[in-house]
PyMOL Python script that loads the backbone (N, CA, C, O; Angstrom):
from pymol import cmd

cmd.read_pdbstr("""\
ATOM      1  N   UNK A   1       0.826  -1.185   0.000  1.00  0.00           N
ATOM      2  CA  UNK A   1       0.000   0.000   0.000  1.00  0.00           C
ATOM      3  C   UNK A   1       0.875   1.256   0.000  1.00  0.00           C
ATOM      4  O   UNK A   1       1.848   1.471   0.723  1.00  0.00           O
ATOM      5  N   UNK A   2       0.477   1.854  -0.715  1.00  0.00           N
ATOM      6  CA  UNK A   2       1.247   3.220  -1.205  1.00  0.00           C
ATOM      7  C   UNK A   2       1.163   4.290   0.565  1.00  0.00           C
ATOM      8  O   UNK A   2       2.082   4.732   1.254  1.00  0.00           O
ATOM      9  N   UNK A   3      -0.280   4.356   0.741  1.00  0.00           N
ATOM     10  CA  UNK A   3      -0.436   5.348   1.306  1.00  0.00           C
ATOM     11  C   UNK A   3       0.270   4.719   3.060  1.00  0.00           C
ATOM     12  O   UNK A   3       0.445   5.561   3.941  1.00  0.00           O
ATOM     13  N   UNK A   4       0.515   3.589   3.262  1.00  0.00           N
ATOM     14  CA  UNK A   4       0.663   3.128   4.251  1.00  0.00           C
ATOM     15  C   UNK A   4       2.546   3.333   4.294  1.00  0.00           C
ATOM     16  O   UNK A   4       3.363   3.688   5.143  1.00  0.00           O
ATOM     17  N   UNK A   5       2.583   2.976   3.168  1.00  0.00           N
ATOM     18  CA  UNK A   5       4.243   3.506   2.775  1.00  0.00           C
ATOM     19  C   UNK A   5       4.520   5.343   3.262  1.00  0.00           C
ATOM     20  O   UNK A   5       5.538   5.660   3.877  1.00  0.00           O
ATOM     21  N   UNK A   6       3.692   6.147   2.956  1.00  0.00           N
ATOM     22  CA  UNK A   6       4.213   7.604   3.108  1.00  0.00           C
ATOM     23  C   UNK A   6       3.683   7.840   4.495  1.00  0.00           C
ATOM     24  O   UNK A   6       3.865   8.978   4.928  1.00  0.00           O
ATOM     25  N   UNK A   7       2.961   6.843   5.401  1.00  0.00           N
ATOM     26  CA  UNK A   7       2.878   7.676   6.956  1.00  0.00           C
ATOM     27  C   UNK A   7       3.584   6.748   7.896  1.00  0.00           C
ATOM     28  O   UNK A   7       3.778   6.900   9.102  1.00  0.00           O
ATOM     29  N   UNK A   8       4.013   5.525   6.929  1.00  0.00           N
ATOM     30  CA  UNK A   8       5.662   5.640   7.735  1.00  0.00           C
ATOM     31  C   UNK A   8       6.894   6.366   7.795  1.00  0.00           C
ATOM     32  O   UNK A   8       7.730   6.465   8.693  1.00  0.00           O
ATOM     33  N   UNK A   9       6.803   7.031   6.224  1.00  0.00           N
ATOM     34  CA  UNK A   9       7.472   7.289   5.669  1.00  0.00           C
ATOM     35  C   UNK A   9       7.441   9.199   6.937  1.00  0.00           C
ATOM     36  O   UNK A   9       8.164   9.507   7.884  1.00  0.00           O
ATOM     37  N   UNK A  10       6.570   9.773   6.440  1.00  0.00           N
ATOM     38  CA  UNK A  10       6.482  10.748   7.472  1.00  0.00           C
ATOM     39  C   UNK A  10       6.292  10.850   9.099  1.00  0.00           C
ATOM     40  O   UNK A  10       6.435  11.915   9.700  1.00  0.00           O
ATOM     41  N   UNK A  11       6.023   9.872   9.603  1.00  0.00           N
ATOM     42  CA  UNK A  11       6.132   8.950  11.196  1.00  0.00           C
ATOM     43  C   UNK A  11       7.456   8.972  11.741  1.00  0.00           C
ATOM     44  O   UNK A  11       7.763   9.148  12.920  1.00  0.00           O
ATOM     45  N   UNK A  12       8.521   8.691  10.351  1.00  0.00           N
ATOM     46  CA  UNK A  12       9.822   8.347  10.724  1.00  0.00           C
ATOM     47  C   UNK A  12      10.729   9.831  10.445  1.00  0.00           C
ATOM     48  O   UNK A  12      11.853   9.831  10.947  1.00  0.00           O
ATOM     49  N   UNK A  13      10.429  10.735   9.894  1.00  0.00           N
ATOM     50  CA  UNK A  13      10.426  12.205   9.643  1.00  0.00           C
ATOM     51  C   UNK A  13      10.528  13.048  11.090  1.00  0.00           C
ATOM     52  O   UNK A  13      11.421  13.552  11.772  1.00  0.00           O
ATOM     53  N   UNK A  14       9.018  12.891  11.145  1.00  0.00           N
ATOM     54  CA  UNK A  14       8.850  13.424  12.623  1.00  0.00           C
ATOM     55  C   UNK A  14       9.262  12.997  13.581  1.00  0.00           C
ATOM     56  O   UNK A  14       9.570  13.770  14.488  1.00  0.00           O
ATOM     57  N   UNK A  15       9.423  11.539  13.733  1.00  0.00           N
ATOM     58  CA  UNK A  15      10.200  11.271  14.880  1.00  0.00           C
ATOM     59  C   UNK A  15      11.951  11.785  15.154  1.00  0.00           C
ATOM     60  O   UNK A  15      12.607  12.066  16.157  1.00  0.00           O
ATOM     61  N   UNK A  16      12.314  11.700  13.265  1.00  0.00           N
ATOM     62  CA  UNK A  16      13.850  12.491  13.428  1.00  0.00           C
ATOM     63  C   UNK A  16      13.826  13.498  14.047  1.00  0.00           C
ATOM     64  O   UNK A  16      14.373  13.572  15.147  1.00  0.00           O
ATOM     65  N   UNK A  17      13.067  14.705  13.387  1.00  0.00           N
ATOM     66  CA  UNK A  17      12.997  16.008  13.671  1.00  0.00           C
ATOM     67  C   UNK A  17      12.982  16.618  15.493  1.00  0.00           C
ATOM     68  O   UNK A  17      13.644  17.430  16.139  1.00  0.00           O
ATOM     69  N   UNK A  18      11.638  15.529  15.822  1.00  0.00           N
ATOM     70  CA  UNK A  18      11.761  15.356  17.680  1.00  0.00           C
ATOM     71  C   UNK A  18      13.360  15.143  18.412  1.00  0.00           C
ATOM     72  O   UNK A  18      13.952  15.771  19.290  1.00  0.00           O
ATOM     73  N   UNK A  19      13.619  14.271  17.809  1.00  0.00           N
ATOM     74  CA  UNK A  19      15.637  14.267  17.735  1.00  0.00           C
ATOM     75  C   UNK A  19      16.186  15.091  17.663  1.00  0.00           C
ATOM     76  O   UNK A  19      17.021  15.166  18.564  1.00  0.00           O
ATOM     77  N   UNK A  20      16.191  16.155  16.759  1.00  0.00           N
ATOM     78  CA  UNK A  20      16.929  17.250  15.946  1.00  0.00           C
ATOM     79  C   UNK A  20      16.731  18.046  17.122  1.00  0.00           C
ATOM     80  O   UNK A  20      17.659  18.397  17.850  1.00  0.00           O
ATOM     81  N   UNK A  21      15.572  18.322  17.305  1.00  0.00           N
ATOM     82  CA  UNK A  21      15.305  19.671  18.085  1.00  0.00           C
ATOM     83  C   UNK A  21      15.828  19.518  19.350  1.00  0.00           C
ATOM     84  O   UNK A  21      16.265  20.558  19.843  1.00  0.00           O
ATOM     85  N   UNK A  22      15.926  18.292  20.165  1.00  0.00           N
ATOM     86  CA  UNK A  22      16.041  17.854  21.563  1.00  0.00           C
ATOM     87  C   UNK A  22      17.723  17.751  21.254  1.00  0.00           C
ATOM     88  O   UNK A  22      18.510  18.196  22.089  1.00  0.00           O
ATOM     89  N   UNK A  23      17.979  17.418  20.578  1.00  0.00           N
ATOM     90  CA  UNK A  23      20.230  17.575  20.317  1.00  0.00           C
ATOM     91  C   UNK A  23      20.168  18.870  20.265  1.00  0.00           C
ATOM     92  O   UNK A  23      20.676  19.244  21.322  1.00  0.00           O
ATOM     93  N   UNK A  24      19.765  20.010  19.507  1.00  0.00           N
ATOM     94  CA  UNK A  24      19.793  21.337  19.104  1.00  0.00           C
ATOM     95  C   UNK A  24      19.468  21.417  20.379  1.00  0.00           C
ATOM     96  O   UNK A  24      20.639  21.232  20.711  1.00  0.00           O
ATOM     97  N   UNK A  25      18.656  21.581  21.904  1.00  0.00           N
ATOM     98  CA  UNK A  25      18.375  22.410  22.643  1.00  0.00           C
ATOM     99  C   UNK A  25      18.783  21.494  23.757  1.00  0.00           C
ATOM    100  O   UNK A  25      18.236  21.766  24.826  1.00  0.00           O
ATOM    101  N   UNK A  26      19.633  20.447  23.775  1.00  0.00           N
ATOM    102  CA  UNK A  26      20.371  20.182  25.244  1.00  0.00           C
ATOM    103  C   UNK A  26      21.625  20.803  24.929  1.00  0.00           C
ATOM    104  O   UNK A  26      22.442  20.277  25.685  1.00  0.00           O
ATOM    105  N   UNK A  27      22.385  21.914  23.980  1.00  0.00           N
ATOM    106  CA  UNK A  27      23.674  22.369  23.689  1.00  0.00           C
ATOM    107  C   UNK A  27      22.823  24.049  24.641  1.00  0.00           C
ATOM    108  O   UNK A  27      21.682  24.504  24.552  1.00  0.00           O
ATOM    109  N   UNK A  28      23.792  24.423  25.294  1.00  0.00           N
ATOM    110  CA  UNK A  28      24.126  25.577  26.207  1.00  0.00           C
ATOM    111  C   UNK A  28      23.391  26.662  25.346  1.00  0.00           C
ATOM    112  O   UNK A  28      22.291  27.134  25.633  1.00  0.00           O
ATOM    113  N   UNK A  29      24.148  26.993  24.248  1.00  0.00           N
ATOM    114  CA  UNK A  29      24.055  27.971  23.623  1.00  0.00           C
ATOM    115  C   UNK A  29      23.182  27.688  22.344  1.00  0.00           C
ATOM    116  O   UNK A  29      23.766  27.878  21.277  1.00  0.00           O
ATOM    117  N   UNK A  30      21.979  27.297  22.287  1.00  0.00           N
ATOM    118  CA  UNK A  30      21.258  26.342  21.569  1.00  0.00           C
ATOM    119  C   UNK A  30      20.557  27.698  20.097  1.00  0.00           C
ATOM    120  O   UNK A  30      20.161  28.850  20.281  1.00  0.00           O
ATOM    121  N   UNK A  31      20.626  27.173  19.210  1.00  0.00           N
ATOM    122  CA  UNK A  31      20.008  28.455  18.021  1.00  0.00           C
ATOM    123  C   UNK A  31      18.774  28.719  17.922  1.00  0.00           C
ATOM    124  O   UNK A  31      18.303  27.765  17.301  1.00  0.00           O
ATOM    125  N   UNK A  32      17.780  29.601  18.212  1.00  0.00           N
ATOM    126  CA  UNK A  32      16.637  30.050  18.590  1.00  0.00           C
ATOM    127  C   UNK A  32      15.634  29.614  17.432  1.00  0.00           C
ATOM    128  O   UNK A  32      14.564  29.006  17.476  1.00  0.00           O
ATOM    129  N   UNK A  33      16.627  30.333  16.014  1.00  0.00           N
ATOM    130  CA  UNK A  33      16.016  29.996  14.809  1.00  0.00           C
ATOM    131  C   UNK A  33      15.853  28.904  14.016  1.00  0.00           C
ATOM    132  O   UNK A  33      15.048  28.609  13.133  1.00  0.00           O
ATOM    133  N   UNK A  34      16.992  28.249  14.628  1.00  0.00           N
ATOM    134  CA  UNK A  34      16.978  26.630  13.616  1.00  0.00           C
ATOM    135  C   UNK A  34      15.774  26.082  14.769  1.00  0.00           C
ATOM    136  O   UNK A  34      14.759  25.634  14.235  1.00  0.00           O
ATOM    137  N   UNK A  35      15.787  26.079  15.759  1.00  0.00           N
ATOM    138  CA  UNK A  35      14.538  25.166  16.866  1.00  0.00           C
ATOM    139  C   UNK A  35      13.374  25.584  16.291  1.00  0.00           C
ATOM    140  O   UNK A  35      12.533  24.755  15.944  1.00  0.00           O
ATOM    141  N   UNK A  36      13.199  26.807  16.135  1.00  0.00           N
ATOM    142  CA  UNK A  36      11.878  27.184  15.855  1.00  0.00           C
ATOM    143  C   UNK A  36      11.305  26.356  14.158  1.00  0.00           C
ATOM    144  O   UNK A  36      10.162  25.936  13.979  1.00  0.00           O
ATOM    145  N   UNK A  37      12.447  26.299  13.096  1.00  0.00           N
ATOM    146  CA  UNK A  37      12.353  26.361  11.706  1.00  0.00           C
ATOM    147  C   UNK A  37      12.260  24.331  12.025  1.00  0.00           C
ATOM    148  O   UNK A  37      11.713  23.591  11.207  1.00  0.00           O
ATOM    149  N   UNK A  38      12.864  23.849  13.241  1.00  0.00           N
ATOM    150  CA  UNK A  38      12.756  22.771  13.133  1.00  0.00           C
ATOM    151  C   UNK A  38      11.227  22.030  13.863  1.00  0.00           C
ATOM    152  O   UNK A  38      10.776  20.885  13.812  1.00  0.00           O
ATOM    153  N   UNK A  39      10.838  23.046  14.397  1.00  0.00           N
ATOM    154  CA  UNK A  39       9.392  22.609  15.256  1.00  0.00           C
ATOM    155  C   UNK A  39       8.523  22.899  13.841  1.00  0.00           C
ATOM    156  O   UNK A  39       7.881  21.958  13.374  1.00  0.00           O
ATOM    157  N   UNK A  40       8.507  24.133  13.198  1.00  0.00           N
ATOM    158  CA  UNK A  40       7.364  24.173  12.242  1.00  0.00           C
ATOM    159  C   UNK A  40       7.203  23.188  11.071  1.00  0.00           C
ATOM    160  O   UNK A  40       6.046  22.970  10.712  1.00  0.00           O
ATOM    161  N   UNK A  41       8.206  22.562  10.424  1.00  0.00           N
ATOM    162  CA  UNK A  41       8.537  21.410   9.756  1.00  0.00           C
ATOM    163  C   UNK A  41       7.963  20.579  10.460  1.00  0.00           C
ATOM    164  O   UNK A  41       7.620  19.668   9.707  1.00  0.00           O
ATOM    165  N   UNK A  42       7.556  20.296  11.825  1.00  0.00           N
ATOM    166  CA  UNK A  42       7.767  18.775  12.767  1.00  0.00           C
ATOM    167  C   UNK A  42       5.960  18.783  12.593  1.00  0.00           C
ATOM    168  O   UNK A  42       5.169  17.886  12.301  1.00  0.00           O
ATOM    169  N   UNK A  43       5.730  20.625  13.009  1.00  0.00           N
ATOM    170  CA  UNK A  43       4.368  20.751  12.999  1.00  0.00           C
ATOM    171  C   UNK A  43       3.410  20.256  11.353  1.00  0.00           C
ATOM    172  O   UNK A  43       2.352  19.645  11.200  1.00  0.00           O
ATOM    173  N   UNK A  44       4.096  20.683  10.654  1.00  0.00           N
ATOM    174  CA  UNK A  44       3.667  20.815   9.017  1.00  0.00           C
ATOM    175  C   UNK A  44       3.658  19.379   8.870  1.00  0.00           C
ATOM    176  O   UNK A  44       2.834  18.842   8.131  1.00  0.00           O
ATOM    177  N   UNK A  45       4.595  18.655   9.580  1.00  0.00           N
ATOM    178  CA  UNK A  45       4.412  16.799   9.042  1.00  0.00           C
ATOM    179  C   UNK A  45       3.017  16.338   9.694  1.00  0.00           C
ATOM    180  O   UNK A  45       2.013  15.922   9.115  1.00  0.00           O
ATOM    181  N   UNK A  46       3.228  16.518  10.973  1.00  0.00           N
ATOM    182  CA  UNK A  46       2.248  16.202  11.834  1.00  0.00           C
ATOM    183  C   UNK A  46       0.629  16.684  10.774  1.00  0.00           C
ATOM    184  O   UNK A  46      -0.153  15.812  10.396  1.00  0.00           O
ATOM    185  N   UNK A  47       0.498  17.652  10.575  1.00  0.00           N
ATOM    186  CA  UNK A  47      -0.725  18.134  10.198  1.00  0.00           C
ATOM    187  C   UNK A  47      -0.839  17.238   9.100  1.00  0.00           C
ATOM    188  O   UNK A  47      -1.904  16.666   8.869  1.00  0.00           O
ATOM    189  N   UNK A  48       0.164  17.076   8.416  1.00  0.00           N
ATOM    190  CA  UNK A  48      -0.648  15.916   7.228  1.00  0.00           C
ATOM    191  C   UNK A  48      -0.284  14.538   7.823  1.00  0.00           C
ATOM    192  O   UNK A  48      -0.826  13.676   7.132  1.00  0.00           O
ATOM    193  N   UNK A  49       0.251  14.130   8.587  1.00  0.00           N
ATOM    194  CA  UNK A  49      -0.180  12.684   9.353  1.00  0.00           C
ATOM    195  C   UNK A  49      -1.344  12.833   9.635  1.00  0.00           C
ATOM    196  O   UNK A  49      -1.832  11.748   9.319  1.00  0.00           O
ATOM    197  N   UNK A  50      -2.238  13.526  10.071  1.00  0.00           N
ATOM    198  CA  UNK A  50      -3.217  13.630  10.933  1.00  0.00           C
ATOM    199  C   UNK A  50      -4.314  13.565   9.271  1.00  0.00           C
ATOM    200  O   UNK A  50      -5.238  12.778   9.067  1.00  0.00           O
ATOM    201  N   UNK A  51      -3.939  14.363   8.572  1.00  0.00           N
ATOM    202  CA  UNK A  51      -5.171  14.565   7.336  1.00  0.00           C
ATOM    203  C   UNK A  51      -5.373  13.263   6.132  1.00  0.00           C
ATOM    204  O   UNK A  51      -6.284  12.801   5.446  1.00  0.00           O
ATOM    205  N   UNK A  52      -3.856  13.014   6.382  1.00  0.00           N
ATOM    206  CA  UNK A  52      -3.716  11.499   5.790  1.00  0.00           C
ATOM    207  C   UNK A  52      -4.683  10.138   6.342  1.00  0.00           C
ATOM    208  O   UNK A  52      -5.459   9.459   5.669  1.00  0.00           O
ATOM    209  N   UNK A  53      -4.276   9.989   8.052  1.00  0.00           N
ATOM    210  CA  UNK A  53      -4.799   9.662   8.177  1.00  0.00           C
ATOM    211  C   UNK A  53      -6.777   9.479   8.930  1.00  0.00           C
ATOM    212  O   UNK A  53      -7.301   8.466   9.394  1.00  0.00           O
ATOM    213  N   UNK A  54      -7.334  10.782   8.772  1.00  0.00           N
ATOM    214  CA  UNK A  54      -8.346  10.845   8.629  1.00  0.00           C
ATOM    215  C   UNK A  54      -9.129  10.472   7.375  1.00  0.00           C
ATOM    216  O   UNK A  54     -10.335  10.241   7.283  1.00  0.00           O
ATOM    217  N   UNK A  55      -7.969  10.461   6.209  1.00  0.00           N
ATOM    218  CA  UNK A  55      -9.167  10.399   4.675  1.00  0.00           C
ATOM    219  C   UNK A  55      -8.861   8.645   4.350  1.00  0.00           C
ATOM    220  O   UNK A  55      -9.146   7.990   3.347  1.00  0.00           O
ATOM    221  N   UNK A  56      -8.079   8.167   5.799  1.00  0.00           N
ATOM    222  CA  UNK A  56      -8.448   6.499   5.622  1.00  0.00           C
ATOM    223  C   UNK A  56      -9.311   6.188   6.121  1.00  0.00           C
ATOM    224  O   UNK A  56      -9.418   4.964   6.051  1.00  0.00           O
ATOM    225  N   UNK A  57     -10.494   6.885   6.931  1.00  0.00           N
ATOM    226  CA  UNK A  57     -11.271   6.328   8.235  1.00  0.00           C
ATOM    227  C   UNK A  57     -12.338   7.111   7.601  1.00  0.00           C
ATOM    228  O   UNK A  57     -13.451   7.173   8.123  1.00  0.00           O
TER     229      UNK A  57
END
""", "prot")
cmd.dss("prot")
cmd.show_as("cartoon", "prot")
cmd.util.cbc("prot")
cmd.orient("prot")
């Protein structure tokens, strides 16, 4: 299944990104702008996980 392929495919995205941001903000001096540019990406996946999987149900 195709569509079962791309919300792993984005599942495994977002779970990086949750990574990214949590390495980026246990460093002292952590970059305000990459955290933020990396939450809205995390957010933007999420919203189509969520729309994806509503138009299976």
């Amino acid at each position: 299944m195709a569509l079962q392929g791309h919300l792993h495919e984005l599942s495994a995205k977002h779970q990086k990104l949750e990574e990214l941001i949590e390495a980026e903000m246990a460093h002292p001096d952590w970059d305000d702008v990459r955290v933020a540019a990396l939450k809205k990406e995390k957010l933007r996946i999420k919203d189509e996980l969520e729309r994806l999987r509503s138009s299976i149900h």
